[in-house]
C-alpha positions as CSV (number, residue, x, y, z in Angstrom):
1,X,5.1,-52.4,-20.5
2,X,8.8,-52.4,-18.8
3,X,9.3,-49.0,-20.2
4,X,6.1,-47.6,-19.0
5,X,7.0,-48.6,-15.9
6,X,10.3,-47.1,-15.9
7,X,9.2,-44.2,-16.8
8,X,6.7,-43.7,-14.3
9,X,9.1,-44.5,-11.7
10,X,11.5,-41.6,-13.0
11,X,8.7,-39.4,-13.4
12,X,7.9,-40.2,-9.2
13,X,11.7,-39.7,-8.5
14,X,11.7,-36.3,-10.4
15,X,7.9,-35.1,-8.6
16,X,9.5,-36.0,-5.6
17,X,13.0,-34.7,-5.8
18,X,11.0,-31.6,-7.1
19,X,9.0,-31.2,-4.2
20,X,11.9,-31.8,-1.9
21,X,13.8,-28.4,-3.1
22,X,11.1,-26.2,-3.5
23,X,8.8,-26.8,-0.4
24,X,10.0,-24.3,1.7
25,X,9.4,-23.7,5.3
26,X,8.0,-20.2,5.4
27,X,6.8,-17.6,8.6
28,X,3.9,-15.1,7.6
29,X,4.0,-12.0,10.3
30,X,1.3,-9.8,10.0
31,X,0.9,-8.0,13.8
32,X,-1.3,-5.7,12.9
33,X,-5.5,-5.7,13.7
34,X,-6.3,-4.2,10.5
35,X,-8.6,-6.9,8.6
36,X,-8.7,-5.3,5.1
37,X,-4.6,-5.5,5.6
38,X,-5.1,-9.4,6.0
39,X,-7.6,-9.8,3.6
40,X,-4.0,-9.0,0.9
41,X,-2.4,-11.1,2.5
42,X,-4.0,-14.6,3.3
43,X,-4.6,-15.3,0.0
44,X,-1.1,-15.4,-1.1
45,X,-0.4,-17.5,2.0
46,X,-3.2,-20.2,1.2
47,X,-1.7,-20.2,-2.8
48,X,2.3,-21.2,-1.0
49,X,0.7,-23.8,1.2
50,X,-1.1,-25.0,-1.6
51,X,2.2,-25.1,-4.1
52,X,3.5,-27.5,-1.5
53,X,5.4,-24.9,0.9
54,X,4.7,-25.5,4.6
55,X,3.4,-22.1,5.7
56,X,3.0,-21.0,9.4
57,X,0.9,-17.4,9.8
58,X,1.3,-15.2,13.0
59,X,-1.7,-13.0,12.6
60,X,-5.0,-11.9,14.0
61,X,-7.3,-13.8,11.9
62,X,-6.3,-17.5,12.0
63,X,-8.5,-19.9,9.7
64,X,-11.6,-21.4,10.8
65,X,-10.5,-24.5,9.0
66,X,-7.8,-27.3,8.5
67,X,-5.9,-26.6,5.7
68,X,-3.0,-28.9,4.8
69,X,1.0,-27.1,4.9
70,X,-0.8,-24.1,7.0
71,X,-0.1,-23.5,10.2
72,X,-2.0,-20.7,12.8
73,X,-0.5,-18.6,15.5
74,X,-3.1,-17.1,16.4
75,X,-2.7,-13.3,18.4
76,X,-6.8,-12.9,18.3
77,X,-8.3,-11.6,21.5
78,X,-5.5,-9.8,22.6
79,X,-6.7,-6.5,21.1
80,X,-9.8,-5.6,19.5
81,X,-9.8,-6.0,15.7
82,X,-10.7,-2.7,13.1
83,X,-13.6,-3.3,11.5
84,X,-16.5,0.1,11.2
85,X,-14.5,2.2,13.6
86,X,-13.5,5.0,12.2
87,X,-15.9,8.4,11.0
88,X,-16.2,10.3,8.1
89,X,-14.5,13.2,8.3
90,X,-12.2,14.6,6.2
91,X,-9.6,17.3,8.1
92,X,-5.9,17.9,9.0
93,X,-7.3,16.8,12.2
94,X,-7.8,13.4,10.6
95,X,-4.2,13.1,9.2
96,X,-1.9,14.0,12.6
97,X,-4.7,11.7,14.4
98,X,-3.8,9.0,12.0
99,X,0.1,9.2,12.8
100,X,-1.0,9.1,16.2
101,X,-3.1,5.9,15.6
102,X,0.0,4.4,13.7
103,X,2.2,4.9,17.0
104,X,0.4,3.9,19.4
105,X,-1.1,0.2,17.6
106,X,3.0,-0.2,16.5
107,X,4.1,-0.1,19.9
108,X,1.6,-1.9,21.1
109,X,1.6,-4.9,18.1
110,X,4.9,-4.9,19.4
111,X,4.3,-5.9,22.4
112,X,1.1,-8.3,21.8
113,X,3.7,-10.0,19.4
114,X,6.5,-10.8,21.3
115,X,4.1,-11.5,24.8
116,X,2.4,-14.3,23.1
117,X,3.4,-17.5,24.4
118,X,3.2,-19.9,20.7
119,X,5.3,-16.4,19.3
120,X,8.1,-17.3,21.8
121,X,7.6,-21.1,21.4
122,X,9.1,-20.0,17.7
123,X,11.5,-18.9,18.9
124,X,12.7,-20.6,21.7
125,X,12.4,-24.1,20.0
126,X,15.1,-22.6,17.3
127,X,12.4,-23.2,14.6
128,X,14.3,-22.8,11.6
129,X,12.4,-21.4,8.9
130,X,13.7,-20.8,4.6
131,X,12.1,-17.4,4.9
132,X,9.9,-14.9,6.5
133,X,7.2,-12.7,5.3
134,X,6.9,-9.1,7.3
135,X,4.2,-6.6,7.0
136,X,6.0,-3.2,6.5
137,X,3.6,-0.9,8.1
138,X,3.2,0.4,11.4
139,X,6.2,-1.1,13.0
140,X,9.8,-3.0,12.2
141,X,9.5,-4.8,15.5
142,X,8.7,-8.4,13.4
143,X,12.1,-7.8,12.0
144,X,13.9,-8.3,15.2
145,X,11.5,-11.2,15.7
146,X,13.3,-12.6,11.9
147,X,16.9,-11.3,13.1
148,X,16.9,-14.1,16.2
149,X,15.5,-16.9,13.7
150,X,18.1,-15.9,11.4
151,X,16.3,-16.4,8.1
152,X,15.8,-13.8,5.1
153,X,13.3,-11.6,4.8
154,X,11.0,-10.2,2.0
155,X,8.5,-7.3,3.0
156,X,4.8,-7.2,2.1
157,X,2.5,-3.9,1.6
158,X,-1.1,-3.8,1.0
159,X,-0.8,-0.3,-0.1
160,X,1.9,2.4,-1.9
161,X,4.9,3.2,0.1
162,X,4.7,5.0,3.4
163,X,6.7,8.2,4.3
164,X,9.7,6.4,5.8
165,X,9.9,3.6,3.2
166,X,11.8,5.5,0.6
167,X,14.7,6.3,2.3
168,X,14.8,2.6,3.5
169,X,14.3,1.3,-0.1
170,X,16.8,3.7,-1.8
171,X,13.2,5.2,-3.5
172,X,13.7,8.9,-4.7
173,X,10.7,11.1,-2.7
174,X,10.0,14.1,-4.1
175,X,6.9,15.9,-3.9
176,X,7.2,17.3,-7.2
177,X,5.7,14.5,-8.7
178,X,6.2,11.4,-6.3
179,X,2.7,11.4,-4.9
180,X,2.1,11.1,-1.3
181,X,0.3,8.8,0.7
182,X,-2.4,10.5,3.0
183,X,-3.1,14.0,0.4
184,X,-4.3,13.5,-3.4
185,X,-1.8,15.9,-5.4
186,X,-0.8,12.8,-7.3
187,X,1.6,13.0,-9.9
188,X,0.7,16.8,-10.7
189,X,0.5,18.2,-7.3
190,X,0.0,22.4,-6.9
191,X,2.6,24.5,-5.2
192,X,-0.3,24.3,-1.8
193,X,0.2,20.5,-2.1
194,X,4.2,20.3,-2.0
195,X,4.7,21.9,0.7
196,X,1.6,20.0,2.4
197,X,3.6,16.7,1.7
198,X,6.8,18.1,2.2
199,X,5.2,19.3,5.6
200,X,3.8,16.3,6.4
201,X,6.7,14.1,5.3
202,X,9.1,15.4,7.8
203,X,5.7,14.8,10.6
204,X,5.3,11.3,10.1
205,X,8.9,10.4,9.7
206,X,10.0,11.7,12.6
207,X,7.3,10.0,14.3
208,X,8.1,7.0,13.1
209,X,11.6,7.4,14.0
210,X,9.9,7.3,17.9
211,X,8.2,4.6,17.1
212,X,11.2,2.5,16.4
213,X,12.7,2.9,19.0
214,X,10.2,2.3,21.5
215,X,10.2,-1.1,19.4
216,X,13.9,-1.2,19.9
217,X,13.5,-1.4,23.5
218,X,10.9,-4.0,23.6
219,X,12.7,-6.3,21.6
220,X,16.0,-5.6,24.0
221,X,13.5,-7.2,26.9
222,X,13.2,-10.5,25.1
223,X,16.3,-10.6,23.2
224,X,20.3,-9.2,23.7
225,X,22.0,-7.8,20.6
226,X,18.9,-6.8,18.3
227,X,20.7,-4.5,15.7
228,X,18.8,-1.5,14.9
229,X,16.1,-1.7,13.3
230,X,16.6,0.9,10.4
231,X,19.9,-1.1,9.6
232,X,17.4,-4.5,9.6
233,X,14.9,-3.0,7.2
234,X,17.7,-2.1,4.8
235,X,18.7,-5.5,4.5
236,X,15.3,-7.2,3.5
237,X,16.0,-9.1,-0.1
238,X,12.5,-7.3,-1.7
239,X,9.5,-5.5,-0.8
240,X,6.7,-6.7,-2.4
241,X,4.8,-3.2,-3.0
242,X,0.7,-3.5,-3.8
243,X,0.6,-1.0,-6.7
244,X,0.8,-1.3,-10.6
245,X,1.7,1.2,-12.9
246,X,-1.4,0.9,-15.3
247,X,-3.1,2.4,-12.0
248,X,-0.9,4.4,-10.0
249,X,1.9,5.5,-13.6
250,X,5.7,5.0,-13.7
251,X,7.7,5.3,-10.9
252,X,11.4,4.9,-9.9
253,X,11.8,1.7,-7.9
254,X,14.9,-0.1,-7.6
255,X,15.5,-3.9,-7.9
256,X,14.5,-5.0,-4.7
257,X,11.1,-3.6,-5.1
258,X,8.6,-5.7,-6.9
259,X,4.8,-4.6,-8.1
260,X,2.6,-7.1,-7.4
261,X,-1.4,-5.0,-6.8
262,X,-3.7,-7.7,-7.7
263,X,-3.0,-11.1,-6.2
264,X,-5.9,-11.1,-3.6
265,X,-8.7,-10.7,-6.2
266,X,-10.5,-14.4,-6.2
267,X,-12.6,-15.9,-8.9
268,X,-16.1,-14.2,-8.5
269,X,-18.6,-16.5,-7.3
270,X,-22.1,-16.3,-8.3
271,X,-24.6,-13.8,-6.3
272,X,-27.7,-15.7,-4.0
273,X,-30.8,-14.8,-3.0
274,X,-32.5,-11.7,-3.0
275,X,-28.9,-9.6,-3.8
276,X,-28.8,-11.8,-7.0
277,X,-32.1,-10.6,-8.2
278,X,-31.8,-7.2,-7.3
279,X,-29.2,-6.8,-9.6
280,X,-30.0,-9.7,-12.4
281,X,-33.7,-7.4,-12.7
282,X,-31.9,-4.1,-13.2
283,X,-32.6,-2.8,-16.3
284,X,-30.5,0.1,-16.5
285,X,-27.9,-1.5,-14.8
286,X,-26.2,-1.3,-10.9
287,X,-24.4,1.0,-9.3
288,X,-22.4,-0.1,-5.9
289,X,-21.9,1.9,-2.8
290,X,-19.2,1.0,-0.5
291,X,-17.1,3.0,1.9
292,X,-14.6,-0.5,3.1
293,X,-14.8,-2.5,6.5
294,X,-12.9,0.7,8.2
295,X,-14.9,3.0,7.9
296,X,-18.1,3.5,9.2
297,X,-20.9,4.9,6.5
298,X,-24.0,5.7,9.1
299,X,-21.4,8.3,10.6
300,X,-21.5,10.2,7.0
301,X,-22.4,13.9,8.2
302,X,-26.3,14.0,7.7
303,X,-26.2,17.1,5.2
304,X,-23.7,15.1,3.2
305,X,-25.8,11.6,3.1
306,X,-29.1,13.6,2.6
307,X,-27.0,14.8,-0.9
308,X,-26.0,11.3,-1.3
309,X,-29.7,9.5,-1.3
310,X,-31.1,12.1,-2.8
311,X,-28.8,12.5,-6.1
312,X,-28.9,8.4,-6.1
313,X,-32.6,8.6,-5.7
314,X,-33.1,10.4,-9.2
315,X,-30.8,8.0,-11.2
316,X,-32.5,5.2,-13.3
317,X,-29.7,2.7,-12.4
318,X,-30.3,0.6,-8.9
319,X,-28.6,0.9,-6.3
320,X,-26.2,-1.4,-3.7
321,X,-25.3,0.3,-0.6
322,X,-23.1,-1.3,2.1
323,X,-24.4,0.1,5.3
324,X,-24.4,-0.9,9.0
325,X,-28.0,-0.5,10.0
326,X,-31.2,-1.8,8.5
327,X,-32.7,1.1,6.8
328,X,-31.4,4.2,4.6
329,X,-33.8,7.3,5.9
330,X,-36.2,7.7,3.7
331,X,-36.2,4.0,3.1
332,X,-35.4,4.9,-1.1
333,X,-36.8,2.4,-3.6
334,X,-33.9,1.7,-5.7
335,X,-31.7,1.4,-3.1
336,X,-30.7,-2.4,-1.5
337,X,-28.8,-2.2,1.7
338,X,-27.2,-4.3,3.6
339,X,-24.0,-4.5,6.5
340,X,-22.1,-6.8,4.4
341,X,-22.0,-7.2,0.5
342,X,-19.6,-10.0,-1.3
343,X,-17.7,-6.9,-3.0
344,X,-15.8,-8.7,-5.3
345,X,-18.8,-10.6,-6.7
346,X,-20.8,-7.5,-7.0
347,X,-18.0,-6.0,-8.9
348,X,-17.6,-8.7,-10.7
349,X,-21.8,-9.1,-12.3
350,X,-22.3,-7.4,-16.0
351,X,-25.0,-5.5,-14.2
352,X,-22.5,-3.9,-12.2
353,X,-21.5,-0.6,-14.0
354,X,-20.2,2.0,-11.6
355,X,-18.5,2.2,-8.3
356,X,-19.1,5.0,-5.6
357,X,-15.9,4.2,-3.0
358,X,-14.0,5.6,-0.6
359,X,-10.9,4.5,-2.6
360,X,-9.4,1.6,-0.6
361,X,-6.8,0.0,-2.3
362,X,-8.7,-3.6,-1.9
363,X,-11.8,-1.8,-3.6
364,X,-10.0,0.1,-6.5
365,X,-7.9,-3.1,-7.0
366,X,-11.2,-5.4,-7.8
367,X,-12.5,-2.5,-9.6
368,X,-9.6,-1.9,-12.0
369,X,-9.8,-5.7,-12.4
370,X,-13.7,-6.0,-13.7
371,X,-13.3,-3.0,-15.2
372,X,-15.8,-0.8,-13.1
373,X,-15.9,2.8,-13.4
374,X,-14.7,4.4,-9.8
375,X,-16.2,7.6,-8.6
376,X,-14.2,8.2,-5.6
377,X,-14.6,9.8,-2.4
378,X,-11.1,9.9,-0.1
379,X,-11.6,10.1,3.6
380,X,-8.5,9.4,5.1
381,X,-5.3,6.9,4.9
382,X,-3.9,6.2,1.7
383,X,-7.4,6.9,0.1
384,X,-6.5,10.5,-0.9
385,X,-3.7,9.0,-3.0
386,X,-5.6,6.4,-4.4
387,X,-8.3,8.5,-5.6
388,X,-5.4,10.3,-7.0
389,X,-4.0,7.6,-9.1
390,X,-8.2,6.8,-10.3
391,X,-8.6,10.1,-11.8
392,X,-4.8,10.1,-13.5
393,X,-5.4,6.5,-15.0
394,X,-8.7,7.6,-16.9
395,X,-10.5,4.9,-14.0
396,X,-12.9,7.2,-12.6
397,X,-13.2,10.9,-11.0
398,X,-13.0,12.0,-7.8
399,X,-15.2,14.1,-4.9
400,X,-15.0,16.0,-2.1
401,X,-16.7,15.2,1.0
402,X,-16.2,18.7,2.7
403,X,-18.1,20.0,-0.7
404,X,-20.2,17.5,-1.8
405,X,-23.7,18.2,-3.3
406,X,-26.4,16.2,-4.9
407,X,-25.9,18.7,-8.2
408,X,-21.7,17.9,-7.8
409,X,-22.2,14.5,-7.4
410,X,-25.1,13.9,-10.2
411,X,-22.4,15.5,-12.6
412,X,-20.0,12.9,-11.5
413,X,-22.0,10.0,-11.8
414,X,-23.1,11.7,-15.7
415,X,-19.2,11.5,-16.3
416,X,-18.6,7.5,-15.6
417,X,-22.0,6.5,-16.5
418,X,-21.5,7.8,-20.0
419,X,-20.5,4.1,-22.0
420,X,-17.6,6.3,-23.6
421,X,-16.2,6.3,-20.6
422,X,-17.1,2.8,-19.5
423,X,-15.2,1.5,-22.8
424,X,-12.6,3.5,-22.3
425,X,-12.3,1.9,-18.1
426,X,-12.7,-1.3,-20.2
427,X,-9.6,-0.7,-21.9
428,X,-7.7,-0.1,-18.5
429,X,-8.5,-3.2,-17.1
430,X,-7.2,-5.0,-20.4
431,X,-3.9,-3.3,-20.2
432,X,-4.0,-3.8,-16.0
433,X,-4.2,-7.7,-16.4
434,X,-1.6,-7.8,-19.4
435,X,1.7,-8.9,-18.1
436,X,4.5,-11.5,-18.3
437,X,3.1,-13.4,-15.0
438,X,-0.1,-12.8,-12.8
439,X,0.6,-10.7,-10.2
440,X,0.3,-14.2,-7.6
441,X,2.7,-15.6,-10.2
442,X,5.1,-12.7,-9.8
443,X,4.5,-12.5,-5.6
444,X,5.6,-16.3,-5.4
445,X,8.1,-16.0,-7.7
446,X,10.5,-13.2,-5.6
447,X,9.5,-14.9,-2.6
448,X,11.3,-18.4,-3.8
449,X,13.6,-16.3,-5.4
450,X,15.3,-14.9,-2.5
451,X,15.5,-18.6,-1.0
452,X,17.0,-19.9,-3.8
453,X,19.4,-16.5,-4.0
454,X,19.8,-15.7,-0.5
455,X,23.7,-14.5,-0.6
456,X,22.6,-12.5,-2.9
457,X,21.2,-8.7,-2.7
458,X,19.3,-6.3,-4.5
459,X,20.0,-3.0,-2.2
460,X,19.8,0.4,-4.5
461,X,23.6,2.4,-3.7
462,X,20.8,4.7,-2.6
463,X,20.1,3.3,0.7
464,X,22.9,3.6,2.1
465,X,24.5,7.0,1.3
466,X,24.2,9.8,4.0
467,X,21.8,12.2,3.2
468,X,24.4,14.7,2.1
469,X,25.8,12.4,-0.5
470,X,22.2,11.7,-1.5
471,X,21.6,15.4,-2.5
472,X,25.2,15.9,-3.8
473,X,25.3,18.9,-0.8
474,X,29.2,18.2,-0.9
475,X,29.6,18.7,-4.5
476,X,27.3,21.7,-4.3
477,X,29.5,23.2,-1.5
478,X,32.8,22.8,-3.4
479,X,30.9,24.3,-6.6
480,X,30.2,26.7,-4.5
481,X,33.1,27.7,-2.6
482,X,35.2,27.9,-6.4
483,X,32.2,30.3,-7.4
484,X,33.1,32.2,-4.3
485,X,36.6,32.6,-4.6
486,X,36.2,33.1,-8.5
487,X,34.1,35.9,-7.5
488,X,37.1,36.6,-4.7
489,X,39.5,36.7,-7.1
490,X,38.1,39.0,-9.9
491,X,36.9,41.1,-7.8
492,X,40.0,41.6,-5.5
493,X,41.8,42.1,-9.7
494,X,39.5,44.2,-10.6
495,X,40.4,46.5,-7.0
496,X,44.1,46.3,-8.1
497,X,43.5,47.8,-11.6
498,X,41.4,50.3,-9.9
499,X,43.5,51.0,-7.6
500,X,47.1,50.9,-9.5
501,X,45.1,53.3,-12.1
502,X,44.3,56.1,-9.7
503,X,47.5,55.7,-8.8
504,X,48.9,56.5,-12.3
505,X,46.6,59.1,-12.9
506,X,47.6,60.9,-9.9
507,X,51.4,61.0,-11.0
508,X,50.3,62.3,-14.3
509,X,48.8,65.1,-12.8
510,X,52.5,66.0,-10.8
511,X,54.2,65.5,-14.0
């Protein structure tokens, strides 16, 4: 009995001593409106607080609920939140408005951040946090915010690397077969393609390259000494990037760049009500419509949605539509709709056998993880890409809203409806889910990693090298210049023989 008790008392020592190293005090910044961007991002928050770390979130969307090690600062109400906002329309129009959007809510996430009165409470106070978690999208101004606290920093994505991440990362960009974010070459992209990314490369970096220092400038009201922000982002430990290569294929990362696309898919929970027999009574099975909480599906051009209802209509399968008011025109029989659908659940039912999207990563994640067939249908973002990386995997096929017709998008559905296909998606999701640790596992992991590790750093050479090192444009110019003088050289021989032979043939002529 002595023993037992002994033991048990170790046992609490150990738990505790445990406890004591690894629960870490940890800041979540996530300035940015975007709800589907939270919706990666929370859960990973809720599973640290849960492993014992004491988590404190600066975000837009604080909990509606106590939850023990979690903490809210809460920026709601200060802007409006992106939910349904923007249309349907596919253009170049669409892309240089989007750069635009990312500008003007960076600068202005900026400024919400650092204005907020519990924000400066942080900072003020000299909290003193193990590390901090920092969106990397629309601005770097969170990283001065980390700078003044003094703690290390690990990015977080909720999407594939944007244009001015590369360089940042030490990431090799070319167009040749890196895809790019807002156009859907891919990995194979046409001659027309390159030189759209390569166009549109150079747009949104240079805007960005405003855009930073606009955020330089704000920071310098609250703060002296804020090193620039470039030099900041260079020095993060790791970025933890939301892509996988089963999905989007191999790519060069360095070590400071860990794939982790899949942490914020939740164990389904069973459907209710009249959803739940909708889709329990389909005989031939469901098929989900859904174009995300961004985009706003009654402003689908009317020629296009006529094509849409009307190819669905003819399909045995039913149908479950995610749409914003309470009726479809034509009111279609086989068609459930509603303005908000527990995706993941839906996704997630046996019934559940094909998914027309709009290619959000959120979406395409949940389907790659039930193993739904993806018919997809970019608009604008990193959609185009995505739908890009669906038809490369073998996950679905892809359509064209500026061409779309009920006989285009019958043929489509014929394609991931066929249970060849289906197997084959099946297959996919098996190899997406097989790896050494679950991609929560893996997130966690690098985050207490760099804690434990903090002198420590992972930086590809790459980073830091000038851009003419990067493209060896030195070597190329001494390679270069030898060629020349090579050429120089012969040439002015060449002119002497020449020259010393008329010479000799002219005195043999005297003689």
């Amino acid at each position: 009995m002595k023993i037992k008790v002994n033991c048990l008392l170790v046992m609490l020592v150990y738990s505790l001593t445990i406890s004591d190293v690894y629960s870490l005090k940890i800041l979540a910044v996530n300035p940015y409106q975007g709800k589907s961007h939270y919706f990666v991002f929370q859960p990973l928050l809720l599973e640290l607080a849960k492993r014992g770390h004491n988590v404190t979130s600066i975000s837009y969307f604080p909990l509606k609920q106590n939850i023990k090690n979690f903490t809210d600062i809460s920026l709601a109400g200060s802007v409006k939140i992106l939910e349904d906002v923007f249309p349907i329309e596919r253009s170049y129009k669409t892309v240089i408005s989007i750069g635009m959007f990312l500008a003007n809510f960076g600068t202005e996430n900026c400024r919400e951040l650092l204005r907020n009165e519990e924000v400066q409470n942080v900072w003020k106070s000299k909290a003193k946090f193990d590390i901090i978690l920092v969106e990397q999208f629309q601005s770097d101004c969170s990283l001065g915010l980390a700078y003044v606290l003094g703690a290390p920093v690990v990015g977080m994505t909720s999407h594939t690397p944007l244009p001015w991440h590369f360089d940042r990362f030490g990431m090799p960009y070319n167009p040749s077969y890196v895809p790019f974010m807002f156009f859907d070459g891919g990995t194979k992209p046409s001659l027309y393609q390159r030189i759209e990314a390569f166009v549109f490369n150079a747009y949104f970096n240079t805007l960005y390259k405003f855009m930073q220092r606009t955020d330089q400038n704000t920071l310098a009201e609250y703060f002296d000494d804020v090193p620039p922000l470039e030099d900041l982002a260079r020095d993060m430990k790791f970025l933890l990037l939301y892509k996988n290569p089963i999905l989007f294929g191999s790519s060069l990362i360095p070590e400071n760049v860990k794939e982790v696309n899949g942490y914020h898919v939740a164990t389904p929970k069973p459907l209710s009500g009249d959803l739940k027999k909708f889709i329990d009574e389909a005989e031939h099975g469901v098929i989900y419509i859904s174009f995300g909480s961004m985009l706003r599906a009654t402003t689908t051009p009317r020629d296009k949605l006529e094509a849409i209802i009307s190819a669905v209509s003819e399909l045995p399968q039913r149908i479950v539509f995610k749409w914003e008011e309470p009726n479809l025109p034509g009111n279609p029989k086989n068609i459930y709709v509603s303005n908000w659908l527990p995706q993941n659940d839906i996704l997630a039912h046996p019934n559940v056998i094909a998914f027309y999207s709009h290619c959000g990563l959120l979406g395409t994640t949940e389907a790659i993880h039930h193993g739904v067939p993806v018919l997809g249908m970019p608009i604008f973002g990193d959609q185009p890409s995505n739908a890009a990386a669906v038809e490369e995997s073998g996950l679905g096929v892809r359509i064209d809203i500026t061409t779309l017709t009920k006989e285009e998008l019958l043929s489509k559905f014929k394609i991931i409806l066929d249970p060849k296909f289906r197997r084959k998606v099946k297959q996919i999701s098996k190899a997406w889910h097989d790896r050494p640790m679950s991609a929560m596992d893996t997130a966690i992991y690098w985050i207490e990693y760099a804690v434990r590790n903090k002198d420590f750093n992972f930086r590809s050479p790459a980073a830091d090298l000038p851009l003419y090192k990067y493209f060896n444009l030195d070597v190329i110019a001494i390679f270069t210049c030898i060629i020349y003088v090579l050429i120089y050289v012969i040439k002015s021989v060449f002119s002497l023989r020449k020259t010393q032979s008329r010479k000799q043939s002219k005195k043999s002529k005297k003689a």
